[in-house]
C-alpha positions in Angstrom: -69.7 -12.2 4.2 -67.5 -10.6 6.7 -64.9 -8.2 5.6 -61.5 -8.6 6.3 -59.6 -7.4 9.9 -58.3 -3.5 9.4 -55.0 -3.9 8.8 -52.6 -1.0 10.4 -51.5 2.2 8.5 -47.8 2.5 7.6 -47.6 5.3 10.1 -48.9 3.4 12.6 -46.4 0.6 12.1 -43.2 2.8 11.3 -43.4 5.8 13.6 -39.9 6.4 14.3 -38.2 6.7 17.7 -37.7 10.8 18.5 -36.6 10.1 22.2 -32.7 9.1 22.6 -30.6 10.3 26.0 -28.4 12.8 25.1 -24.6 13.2 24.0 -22.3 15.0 27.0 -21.7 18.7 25.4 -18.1 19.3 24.6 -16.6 22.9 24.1 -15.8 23.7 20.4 -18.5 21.3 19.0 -18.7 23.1 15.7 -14.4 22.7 15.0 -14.7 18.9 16.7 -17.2 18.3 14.3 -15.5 19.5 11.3 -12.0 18.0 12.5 -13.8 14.8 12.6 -15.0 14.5 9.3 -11.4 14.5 8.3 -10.3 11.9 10.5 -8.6 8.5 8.9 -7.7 5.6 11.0 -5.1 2.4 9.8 -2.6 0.2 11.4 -4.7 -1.0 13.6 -3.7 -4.3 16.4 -5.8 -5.2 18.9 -4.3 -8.2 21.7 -5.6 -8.9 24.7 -2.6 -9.7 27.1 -2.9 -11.8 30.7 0.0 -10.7 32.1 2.2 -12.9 34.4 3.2 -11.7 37.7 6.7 -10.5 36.4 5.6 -8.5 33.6 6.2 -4.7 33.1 6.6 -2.4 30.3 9.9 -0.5 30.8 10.0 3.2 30.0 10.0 3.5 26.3 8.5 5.5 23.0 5.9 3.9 20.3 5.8 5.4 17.3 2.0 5.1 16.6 -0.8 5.8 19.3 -2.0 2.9 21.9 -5.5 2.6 23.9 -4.4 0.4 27.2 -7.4 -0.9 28.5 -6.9 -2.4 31.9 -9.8 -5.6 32.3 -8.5 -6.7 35.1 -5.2 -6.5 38.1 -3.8 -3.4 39.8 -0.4 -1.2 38.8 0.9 2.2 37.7 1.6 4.0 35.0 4.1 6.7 34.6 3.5 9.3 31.6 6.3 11.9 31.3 7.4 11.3 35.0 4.1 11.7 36.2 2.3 8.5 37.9 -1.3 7.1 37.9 -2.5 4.4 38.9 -4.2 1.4 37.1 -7.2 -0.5 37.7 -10.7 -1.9 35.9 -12.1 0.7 34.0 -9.0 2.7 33.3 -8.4 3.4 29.6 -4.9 4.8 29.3 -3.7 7.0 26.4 -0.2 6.5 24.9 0.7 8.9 22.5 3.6 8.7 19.9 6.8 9.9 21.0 6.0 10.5 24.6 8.1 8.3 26.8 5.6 6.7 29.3 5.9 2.8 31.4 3.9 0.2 33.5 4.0 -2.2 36.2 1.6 -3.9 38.1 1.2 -5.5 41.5 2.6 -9.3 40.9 0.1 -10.3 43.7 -2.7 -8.7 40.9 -1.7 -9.5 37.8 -3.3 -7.5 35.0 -5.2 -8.2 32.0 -5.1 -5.8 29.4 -6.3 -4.5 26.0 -3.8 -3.2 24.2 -4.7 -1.3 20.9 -2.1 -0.1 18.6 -3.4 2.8 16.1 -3.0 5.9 13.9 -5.4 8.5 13.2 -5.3 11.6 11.6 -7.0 14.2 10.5 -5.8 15.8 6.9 -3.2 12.8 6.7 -1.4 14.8 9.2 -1.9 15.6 12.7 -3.0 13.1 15.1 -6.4 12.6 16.5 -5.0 12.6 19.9 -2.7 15.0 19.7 -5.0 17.3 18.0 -8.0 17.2 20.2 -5.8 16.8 23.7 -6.1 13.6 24.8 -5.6 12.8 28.7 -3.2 10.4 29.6 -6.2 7.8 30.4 -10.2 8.0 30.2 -12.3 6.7 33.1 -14.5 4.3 31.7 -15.3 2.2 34.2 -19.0 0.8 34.1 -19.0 1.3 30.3 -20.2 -1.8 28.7 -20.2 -0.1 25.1 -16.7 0.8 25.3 -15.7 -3.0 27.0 -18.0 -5.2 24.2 -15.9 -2.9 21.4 -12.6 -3.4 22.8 -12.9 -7.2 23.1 -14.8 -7.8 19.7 -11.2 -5.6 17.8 -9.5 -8.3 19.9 -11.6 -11.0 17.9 -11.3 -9.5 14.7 -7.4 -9.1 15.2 -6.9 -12.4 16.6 -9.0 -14.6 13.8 -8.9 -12.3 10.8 -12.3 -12.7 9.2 -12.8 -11.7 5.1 -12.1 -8.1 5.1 -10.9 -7.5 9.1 -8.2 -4.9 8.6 -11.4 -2.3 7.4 -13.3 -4.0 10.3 -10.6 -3.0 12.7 -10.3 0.4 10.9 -14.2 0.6 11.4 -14.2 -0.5 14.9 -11.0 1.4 16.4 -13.0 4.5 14.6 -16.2 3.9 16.4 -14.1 3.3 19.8 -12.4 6.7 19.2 -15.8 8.6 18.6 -17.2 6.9 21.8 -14.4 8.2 24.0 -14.5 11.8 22.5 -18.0 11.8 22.8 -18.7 10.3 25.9 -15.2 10.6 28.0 -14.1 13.9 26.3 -15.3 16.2 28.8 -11.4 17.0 29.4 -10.7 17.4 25.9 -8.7 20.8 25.2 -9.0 21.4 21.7 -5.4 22.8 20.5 -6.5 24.4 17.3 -8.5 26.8 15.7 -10.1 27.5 12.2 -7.0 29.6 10.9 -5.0 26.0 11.6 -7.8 24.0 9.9 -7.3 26.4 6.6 -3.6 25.9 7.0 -3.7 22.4 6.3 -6.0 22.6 3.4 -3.4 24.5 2.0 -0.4 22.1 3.0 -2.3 19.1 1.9 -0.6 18.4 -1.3 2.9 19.2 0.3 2.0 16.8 3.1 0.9 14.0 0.8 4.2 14.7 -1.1 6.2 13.9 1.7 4.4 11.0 2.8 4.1 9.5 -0.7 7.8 9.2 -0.7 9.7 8.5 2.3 12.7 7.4 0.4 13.6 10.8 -1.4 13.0 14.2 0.6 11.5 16.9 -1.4 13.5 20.3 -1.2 11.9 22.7 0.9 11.2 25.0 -2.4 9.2 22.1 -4.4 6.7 21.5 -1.5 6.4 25.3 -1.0 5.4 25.1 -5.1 3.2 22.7 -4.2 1.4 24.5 -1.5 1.3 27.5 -3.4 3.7 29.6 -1.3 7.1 31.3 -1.2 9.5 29.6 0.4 9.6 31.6 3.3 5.8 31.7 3.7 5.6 28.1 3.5 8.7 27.6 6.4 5.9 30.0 8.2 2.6 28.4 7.7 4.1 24.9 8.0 5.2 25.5 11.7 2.4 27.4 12.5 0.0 24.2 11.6 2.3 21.2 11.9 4.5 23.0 14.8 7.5 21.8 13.6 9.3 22.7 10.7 9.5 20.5 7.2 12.5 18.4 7.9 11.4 17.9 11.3 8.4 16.4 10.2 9.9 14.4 7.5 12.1 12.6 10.1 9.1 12.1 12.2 7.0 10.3 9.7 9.9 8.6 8.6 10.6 7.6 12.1 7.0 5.9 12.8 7.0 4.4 9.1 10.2 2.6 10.7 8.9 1.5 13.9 5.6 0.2 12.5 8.2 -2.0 9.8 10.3 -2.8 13.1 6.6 -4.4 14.6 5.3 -6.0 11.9 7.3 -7.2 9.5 10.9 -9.4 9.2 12.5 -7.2 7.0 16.4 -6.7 8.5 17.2 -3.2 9.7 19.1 -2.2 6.3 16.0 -2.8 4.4 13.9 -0.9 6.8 16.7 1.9 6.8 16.6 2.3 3.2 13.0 1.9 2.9 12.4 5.1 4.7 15.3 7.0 3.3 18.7 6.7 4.6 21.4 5.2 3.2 23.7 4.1 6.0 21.8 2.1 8.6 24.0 3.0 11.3 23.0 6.7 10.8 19.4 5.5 10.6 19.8 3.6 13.4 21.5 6.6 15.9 18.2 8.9 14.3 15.6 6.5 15.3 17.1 6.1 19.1 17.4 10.1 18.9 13.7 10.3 18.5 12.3 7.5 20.2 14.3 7.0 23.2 15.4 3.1 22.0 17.6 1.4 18.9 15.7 0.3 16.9 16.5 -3.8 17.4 14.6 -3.3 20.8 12.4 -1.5 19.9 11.2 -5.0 17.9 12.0 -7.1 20.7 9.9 -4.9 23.1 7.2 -3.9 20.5 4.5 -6.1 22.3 1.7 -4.1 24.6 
């Protein structure tokens, strides 16, 4: 009687793969590293947009952070009253706050990503601001980054069971392949004495956020920190680079404009949603800080 075939060993039949083509090195790997393992991404929209030969963007301010990632057509974008141009492969970077615009050449109509997000590491300082993003990333030939961008587009558009965390998920995984494999550029704008900073603002940051409709005095939030008042007026621009009330009416600011985008609710219920009392007043703050009243800012929130 014959004996049965040998099978394999388990080692045989699992030997894992050792041999993968390396990330690009990137200055300050240890503090990237450690900044992102903080980060948090939300309020995420992903639209792909054909544009029609009259389309532009006219110079404005968002008050989140936008990937714009040209598929198709030929234009310019201007970023702070500097110009670039646009094409296939460009992925352009629009920051909150930082008045930018685009055209395109009617003859070449684009088509165009557009990805609406925030992240930000210790609930506080932006992933793009943080790390130095350029005003675009070259990406042409990438078909990682393309397949990524048009699947958030899919998730956005038909809103599967449980697609805002698959958004999240995705817009997260985007953001790590650009810092990994576009971030050559990167300038990173803090150092380890910032990082310990915010450890020690996070409660007086999560205070503030957690209650946009009442501002905490100055002295509470240094309680909360653990500081003097004067040594918390000290730290807080030294990691946030802006001082408290600055920073309140920032976040209040870009809790407005992503009510103005999307939701209905009227301008008065926005205003006192976010703190202020006399719309009018709210409404001359939010044009102060981002360039536009705020009932265009909703009628130009698309792209």
């Amino acid at each position: 009687m014959s004996r049965p075939p040998r099978l394999p060993t388990a080692s045989s039949l699992n030997r894992p793969q050792a041999e993968y083509p390396p990330y690009p090195d990137h200055p300050a790997h240890e503090w990237l590293e450690r900044s992102l393992e903080q980060m948090m991404v939300r309020g995420v929209t992903a639209i792909l947009y054909k544009c029609a030969p009259k389309w532009a963007m006219p110079t404005r301010r968002i008050s989140d952070d936008m990937l714009f990632y040209v598929i198709k057509g030929r234009g310019r974008m201007t970023v702070q009253g500097r110009t670039h141009p646009l094409f296939p492969g460009i992925c352009a970077s629009f920051q909150r706050g930082v008045e930018h615009a685009a055209f395109h050449d009617p003859g070449h109509p684009i088509h165009v990503i557009s990805l609406h997000y925030t992240a930000t590491v210790f609930e506080s300082l932006t992933v793009p601001d943080l790390l130095g993003f350029p005003n675009f990333f070259q990406v042409k030939g990438d078909a990682a980054m393309d397949a990524m961008m048009r699947e958030a587009c899919r998730e956005h558009a038909l809103r599967p069971p449980g697609w805002e965390r698959g958004l999240e998920s995705l817009t997260t995984r985007i953001l790590l392949h650009l810092i990994r494999e576009h971030g050559g550029t990167l300038s990173m704008k803090s150092q380890d004495a910032k990082f310990a900073d915010l450890r020690r603002l996070l409660p007086s940051l999560e205070s503030m956020k957690g209650n946009l409709a009442a501002l905490a005095s100055v002295p509470a939030l240094a309680r909360s920190a653990g500081y003097s008042e004067a040594q918390f007026r000290r730290v807080f621009a030294r990691a946030m680079g802006m001082a408290p009330v600055q920073y309140m009416r920032r976040i209040r600011m870009e809790r407005a404009g992503a009510l103005l985008r999307t939701t209905s609710q009227t301008i008065e219920s926005i205003s006192a949603e976010v703190g202020y009392a006399e719309p009018a007043f709210f409404a001359h703050s939010f044009k102060k800080l981002m360039g536009i009243a705020p009932g265009e800012y909703r009628r130009r929130h698309e792209l």
